[in-house]
C-alpha positions in Angstrom: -20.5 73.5 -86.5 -22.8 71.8 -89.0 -26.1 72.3 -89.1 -27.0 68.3 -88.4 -26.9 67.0 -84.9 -27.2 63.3 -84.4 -27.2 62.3 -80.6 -26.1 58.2 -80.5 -26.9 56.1 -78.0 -24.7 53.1 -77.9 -22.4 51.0 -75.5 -19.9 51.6 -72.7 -18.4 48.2 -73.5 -17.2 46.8 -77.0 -19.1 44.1 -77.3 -18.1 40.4 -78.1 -18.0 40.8 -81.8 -15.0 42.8 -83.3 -18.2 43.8 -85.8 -19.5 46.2 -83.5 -16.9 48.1 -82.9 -16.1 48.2 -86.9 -19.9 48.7 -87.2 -19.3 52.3 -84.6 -16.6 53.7 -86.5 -18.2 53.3 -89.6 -21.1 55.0 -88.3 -18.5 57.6 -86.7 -16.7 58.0 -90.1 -20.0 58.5 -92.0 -21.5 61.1 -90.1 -18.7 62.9 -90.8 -18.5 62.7 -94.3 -22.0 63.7 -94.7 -20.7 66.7 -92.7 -23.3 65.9 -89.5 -22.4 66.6 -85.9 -22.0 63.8 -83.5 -23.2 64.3 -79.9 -22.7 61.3 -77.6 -22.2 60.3 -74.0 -18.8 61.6 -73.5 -16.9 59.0 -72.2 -13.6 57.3 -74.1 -14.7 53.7 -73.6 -16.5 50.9 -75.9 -18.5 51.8 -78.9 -19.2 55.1 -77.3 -15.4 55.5 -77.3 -15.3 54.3 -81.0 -17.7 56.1 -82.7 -16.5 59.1 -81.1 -12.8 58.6 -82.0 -13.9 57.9 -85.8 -15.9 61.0 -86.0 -13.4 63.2 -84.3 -10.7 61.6 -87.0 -12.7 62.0 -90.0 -13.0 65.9 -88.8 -16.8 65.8 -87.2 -18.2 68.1 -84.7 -18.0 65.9 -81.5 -19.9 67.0 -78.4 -19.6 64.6 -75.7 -22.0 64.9 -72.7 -20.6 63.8 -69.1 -22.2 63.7 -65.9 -19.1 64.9 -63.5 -19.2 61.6 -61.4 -18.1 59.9 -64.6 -15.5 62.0 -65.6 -14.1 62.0 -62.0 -13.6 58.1 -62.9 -11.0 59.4 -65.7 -13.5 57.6 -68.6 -13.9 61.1 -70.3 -12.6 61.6 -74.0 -9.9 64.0 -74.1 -10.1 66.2 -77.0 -13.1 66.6 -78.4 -14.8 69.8 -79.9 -16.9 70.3 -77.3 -17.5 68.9 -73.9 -20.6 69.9 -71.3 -20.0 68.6 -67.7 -23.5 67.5 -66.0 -24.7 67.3 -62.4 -26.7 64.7 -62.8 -27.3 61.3 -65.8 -30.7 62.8 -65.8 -29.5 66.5 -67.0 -26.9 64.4 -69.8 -29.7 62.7 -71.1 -31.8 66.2 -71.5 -28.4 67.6 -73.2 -28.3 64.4 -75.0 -32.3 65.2 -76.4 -31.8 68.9 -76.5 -29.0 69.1 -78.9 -30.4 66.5 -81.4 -32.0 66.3 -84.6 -31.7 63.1 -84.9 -30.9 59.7 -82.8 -29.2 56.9 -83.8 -29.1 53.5 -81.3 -26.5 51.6 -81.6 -25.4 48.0 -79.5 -25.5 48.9 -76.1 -26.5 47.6 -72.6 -28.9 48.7 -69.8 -27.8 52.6 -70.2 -28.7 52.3 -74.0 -31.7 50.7 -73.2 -32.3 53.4 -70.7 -32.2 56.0 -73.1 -33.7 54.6 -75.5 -36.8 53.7 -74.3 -36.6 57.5 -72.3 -36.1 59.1 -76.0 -39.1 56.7 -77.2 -41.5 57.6 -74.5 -41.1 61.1 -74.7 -42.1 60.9 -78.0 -44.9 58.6 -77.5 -45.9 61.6 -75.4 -45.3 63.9 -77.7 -42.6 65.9 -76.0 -41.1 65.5 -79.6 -41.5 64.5 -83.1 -37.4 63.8 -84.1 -36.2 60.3 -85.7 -35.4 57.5 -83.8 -32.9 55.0 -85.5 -32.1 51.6 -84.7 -29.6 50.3 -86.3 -29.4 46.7 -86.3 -26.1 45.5 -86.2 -25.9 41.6 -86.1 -29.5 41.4 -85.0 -29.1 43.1 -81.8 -32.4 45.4 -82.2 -34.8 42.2 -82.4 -35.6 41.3 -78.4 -35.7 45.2 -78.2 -38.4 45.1 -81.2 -39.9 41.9 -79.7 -40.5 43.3 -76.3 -42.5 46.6 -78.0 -44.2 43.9 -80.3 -45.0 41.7 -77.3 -46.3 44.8 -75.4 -48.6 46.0 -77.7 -50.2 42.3 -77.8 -50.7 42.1 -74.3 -52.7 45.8 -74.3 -49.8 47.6 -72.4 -48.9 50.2 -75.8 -50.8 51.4 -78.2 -50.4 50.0 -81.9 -48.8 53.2 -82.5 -45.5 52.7 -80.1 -44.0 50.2 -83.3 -44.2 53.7 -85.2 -42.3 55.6 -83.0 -39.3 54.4 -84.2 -37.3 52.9 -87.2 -35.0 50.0 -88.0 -31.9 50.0 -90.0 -30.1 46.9 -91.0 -26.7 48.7 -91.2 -24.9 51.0 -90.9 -24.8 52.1 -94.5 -28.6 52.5 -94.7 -28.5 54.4 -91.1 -26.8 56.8 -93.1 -28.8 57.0 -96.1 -32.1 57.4 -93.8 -29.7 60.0 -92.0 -29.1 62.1 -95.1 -33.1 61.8 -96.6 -33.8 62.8 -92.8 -31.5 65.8 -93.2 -33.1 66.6 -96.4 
């Protein structure tokens, strides 16, 4: 196992735009070529299914992290080099932080969301310091960025919250932050 573990958050469901999915194999693909571990949600669906597949193709490290009530549900991917079983979506998403270095947020619904903001609050709390990633295929980070923006103007976050994480406009230049991140 390398010694780089990027943890991606991204969605359960493809998307409408064929782009996302070619957007999460990229990513996938890339990781692996720059010889980083992926860690993701563990399940064989969507982008999460994608990027997962790619990684695990291009000869990555994949963990996947699965709370048992999901695998029971048969959405688990088969195969991968390493799969933890949960109790609970609370103990994945402490997996999901514990074995990161990195995160990367990909296009993703209400669980993204869910983790993401988790991820960003615990480091607005400074429960960590480790990168946070947005990667901004077809625009879909900017309501996310306006709702931070728009908090911080009406007093609810501190200036500081727009700091706590980054903005990528592709995949390609997720990667290259990835690497300089790496060091």
């Amino acid at each position: 196992m390398g010694n780089y573990s990027v943890t991606v958050f991204c969605g359960s469901s493809p998307g409408v735009d064929p782009i996302y999915a070619q957007s999460a194999r990229e990513l996938g693909v890339g990781l692996a070529g720059q010889g980083m571990n992926l860690v993701f949600g563990g399940g064989n669906v969507g982008l999460m299914g994608v990027v997962a597949g790619a990684a695990l193709g291009a000869g990555a490290h994949v963990t996947g992290i699965i709370p048992d009530f999901l695998r029971q549900r048969e959405v688990e991917f088969a195969g991968l080099s390493e799969l933890i079983v949960t109790d609970s979506m609370h103990t994945r998403k402490r997996r999901l932080f514990a074995l990161a270095d990195a995160f990367v947020v990909m296009p993703g619904g209400l669980g993204t969301f869910d983790e993401t903001i988790e991820i960003l609050t615990w480091k607005q709390l400074a429960r960590h310091d480790k990168p946070i990633i947005l990667c901004d295929v077809l625009g879909w980070a900017q309501p996310f960025i306006a709702m931070v923006n728009d908090t911080v103007a009406r007093g609810f976050a501190r200036e500081s919250a727009k700091a706590l994480f980054e903005v990528q406009p592709s995949v390609a230049e997720t990667l290259s932050r990835l690497q300089v991140l790496r060091g």
